[in-house]
C-alpha positions as CSV (number, residue, x, y, z in Angstrom):
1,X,0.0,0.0,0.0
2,X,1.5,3.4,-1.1
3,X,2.1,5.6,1.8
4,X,0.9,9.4,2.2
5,X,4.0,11.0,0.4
6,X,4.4,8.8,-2.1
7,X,0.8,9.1,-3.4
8,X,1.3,13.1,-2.9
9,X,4.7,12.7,-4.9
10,X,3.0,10.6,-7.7
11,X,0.2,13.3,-7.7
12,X,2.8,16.6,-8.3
13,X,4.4,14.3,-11.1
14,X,1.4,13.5,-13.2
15,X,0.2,16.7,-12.2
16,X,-1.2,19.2,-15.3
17,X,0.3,22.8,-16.4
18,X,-0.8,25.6,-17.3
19,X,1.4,28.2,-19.8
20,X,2.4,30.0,-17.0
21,X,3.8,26.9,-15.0
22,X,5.8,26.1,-18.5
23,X,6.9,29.1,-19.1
24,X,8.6,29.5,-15.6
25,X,9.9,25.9,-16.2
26,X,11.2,26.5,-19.5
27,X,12.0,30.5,-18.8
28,X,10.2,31.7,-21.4
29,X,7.5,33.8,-22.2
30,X,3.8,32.7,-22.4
31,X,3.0,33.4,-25.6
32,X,6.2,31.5,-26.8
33,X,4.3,28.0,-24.7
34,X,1.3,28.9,-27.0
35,X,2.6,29.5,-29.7
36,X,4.6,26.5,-29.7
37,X,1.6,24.3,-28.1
38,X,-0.3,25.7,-31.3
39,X,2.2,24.8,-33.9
40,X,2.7,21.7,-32.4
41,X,5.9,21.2,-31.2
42,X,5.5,22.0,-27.5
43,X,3.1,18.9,-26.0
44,X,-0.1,19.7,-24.7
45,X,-3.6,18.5,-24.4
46,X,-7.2,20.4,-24.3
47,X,-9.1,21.0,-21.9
48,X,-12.4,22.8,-23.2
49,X,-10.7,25.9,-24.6
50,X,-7.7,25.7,-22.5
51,X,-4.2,24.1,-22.7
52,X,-2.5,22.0,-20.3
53,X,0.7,20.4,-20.2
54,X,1.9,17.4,-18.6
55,X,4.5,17.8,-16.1
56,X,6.7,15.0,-17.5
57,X,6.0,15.7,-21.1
58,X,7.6,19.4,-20.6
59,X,10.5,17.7,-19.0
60,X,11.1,15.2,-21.8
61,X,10.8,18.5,-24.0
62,X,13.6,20.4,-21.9
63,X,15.7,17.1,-22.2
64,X,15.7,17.8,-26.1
65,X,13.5,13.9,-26.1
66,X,10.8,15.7,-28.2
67,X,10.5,15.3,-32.5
């Protein structure tokens, strides 16, 4: 059974980002995440009209692990 803090640490992990938590990671500007989200090459999913990022995708994009 997973205990308290591991479940909390699995949660932050898989959690979802907005542009301004990618643009923080990534130090750059928000409309650079959206314009990239838009053209395809940053990863991101909709949610209604919004974007959101997963935490380990952005990662895997920082690491240069992105086409």
């Amino acid at each position: 059974m997973s205990s308290f803090v591991e479940r909390r640490q699995r949660r932050e992990r898989e959690a979802l980002w907005d542009a301004r938590d990618v643009a923080a990671y990534l130090k750059a500007s928000r409309s650079w995440v959206y314009m990239k989200a838009e053209a395809g090459k940053l990863p991101c999913i909709r949610i209604g009209g919004l974007l959101r990022f997963h935490r380990s995708a952005i990662e895997a994009f920082a690491r240069g692990e992105h086409g």
